[in-house]
N, C-alpha and C positions, 0 to 999 in steps of 0.2 A: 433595502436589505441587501446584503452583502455575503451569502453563502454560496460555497462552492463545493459539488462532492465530487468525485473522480475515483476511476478504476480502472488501472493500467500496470502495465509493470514497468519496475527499474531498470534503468536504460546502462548501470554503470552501479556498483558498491558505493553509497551515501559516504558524504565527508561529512566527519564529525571533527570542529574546530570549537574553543572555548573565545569567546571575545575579554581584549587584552587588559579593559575598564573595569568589570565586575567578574572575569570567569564564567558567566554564562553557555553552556553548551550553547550550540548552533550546530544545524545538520543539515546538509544542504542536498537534493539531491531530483533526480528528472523523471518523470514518469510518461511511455508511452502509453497515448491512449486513444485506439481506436476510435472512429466515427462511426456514427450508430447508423448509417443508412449510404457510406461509402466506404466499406468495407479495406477498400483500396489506398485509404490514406489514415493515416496517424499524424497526430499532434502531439508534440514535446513539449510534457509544463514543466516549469519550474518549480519545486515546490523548496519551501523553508519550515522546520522544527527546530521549535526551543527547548532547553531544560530536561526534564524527566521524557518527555516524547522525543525528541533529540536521540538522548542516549538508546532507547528503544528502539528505535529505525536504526540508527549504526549498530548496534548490537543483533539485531536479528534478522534486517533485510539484507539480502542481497541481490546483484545485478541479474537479474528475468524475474523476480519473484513479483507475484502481481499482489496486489496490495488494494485496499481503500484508503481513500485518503477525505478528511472532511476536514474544512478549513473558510478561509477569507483573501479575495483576490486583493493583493496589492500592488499599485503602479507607484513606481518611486524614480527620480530622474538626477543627474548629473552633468557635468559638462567634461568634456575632454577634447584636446585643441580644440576649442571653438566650437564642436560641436554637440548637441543636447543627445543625452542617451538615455534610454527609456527603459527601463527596467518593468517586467511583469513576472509576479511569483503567487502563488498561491501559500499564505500563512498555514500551515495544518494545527490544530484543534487536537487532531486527535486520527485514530490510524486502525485496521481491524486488517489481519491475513486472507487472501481471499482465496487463494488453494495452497495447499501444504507445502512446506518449507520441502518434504522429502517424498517425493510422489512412490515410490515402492513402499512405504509406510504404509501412505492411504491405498493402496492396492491389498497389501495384506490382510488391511483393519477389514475394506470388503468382504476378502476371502473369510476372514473369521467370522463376521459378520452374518453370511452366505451360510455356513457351515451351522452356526447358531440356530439360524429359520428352519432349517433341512433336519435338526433332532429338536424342533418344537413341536414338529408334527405327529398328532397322537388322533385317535380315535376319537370322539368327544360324544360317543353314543355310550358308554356304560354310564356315564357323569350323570348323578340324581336330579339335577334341573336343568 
């Protein structure tokens, strides 16, 4: 089996290119992602989207925004002068936001939030059951 999930942020604004044979979106782009018990170092994957998830990442991520990403790791390899180059990317599936595009937003939505709970509170001894 061959899944890969990841949760990191964008290391840079996704390129969004159409390949030249059928126009296909392609969207290419890196995500930093912490190590779970060496806090002190990060890893840079590569990731790749196609088509409709493609255009999604270029249109709505950008560079720090931390993201999910779920996918399929692929090695793919080349030659150049003479020597073999190994290519490792993660194919993504599919994508979900992992904190908000505008953190004063979700600060506010709190606050109102906050404010909602603080005039819920009522007495609940006159109530008949």
């Amino acid at each position: 089996m061959n899944k890969v999930i990841l949760i990191g942020r964008n290391t840079k604004d996704p390129e969004l290119t159409y390949t030249q044979t059928n126009n296909k979106a392609v969207c290419k782009f890196t995500l930093a992602v912490d190590r779970r018990f060496d806090k002190e170092k990060v890893d840079f994957i590569n990731c790749v989207a196609w088509e409709k998830l493609a255009e999604t990442i270029a249109k709505y991520c950008t560079k720090g925004q931390k993201i999910a990403v779920e996918g399929r790791m692929e090695i793919r390899n080349y030659e150049k002068d003479g020597h073999k180059i190994y290519i490792t990317e993660v194919i993504c599936d599919s994508m979900e936001f992992v904190d908000s595009k505008n953190k004063e937003t979700s600060v506010e939505q709190g606050k109102i939030k906050e404010e909602q709970e603080e005039t819920e509170d009522f007495d609940d001894s006159s109530l008949p059951f």
